[in-house]
N, C-alpha and C positions, 0 to 999 in steps of 0.2 A: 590532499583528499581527506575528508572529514570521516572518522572513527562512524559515526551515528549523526543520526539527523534528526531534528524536533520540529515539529509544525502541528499548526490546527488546522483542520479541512472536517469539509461537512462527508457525512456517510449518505450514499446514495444507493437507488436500487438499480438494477438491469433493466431496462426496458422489452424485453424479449422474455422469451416462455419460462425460463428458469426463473428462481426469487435470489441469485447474487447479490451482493451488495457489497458494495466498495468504498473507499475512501481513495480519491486523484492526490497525488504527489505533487505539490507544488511545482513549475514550471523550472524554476530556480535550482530546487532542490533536485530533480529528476534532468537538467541538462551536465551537472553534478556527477551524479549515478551515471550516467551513459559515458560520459567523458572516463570513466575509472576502467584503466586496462584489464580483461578478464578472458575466462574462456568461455566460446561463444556457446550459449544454451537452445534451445526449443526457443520460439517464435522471439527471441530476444528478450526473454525473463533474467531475472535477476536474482538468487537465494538469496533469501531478507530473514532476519530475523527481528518480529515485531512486540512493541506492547503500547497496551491501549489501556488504562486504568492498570489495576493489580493481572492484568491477564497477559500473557507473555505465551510467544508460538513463533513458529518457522514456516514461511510460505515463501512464497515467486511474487514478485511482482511482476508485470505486464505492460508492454509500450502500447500506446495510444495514440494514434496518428492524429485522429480528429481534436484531443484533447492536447496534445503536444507533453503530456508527459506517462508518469506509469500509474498503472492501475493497484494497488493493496486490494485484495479482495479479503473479508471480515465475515468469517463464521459464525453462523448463530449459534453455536456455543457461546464464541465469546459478544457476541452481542445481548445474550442473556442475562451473561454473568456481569458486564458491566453496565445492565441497563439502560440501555441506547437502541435507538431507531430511525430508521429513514429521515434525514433533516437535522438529527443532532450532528453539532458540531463536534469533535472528538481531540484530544490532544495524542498524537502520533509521535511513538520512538523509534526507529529503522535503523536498522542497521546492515546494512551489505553484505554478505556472506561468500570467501572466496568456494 
């Protein structure tokens, strides 16, 4: 099992009443993540710890049935601070957190 994971994916918005925004987990990378023995959390989240440009934070990721892998959800905070929106493509660091 891999220490961190690197990939690009584009940041997208929620389509429902909240303004969320996300970046999906490579299918690859997130069947990965799922196979890695752990203890079980809320709806099948995962503690990640992320950085996207100079901004570095600790969130959940989230499984996605429709999409077949997990969800990174990306605060506007650090969407501010790195300058990115809806459709930019993002370079993503994750790392698993027991």
């Amino acid at each position: 099992m891999r220490d961190a994971f690197l990939f690009s994916a584009e940041l997208w918005q929620w389509e429902g009443k909240s303004a969320w925004h996300f970046v999906s987990v490579p299918p690859d990378e997130s069947e990965e993540i799922r196979e890695q023995p752990r203890m079980p959390r809320g709806f099948g989240s995962v503690r990640v710890s992320v950085r996207i440009g100079s901004s570095t934070w600790k969130t959940s990721i989230f499984p996605d049935s429709q999409r077949g892998s997990y969800l990174l959800p990306v605060k506007k905070s650090v969407r501010e601070s790195e300058g990115i929106s809806t459709g930019d493509v993002v370079q993503v660091e994750l790392k698993p957190l027991e």
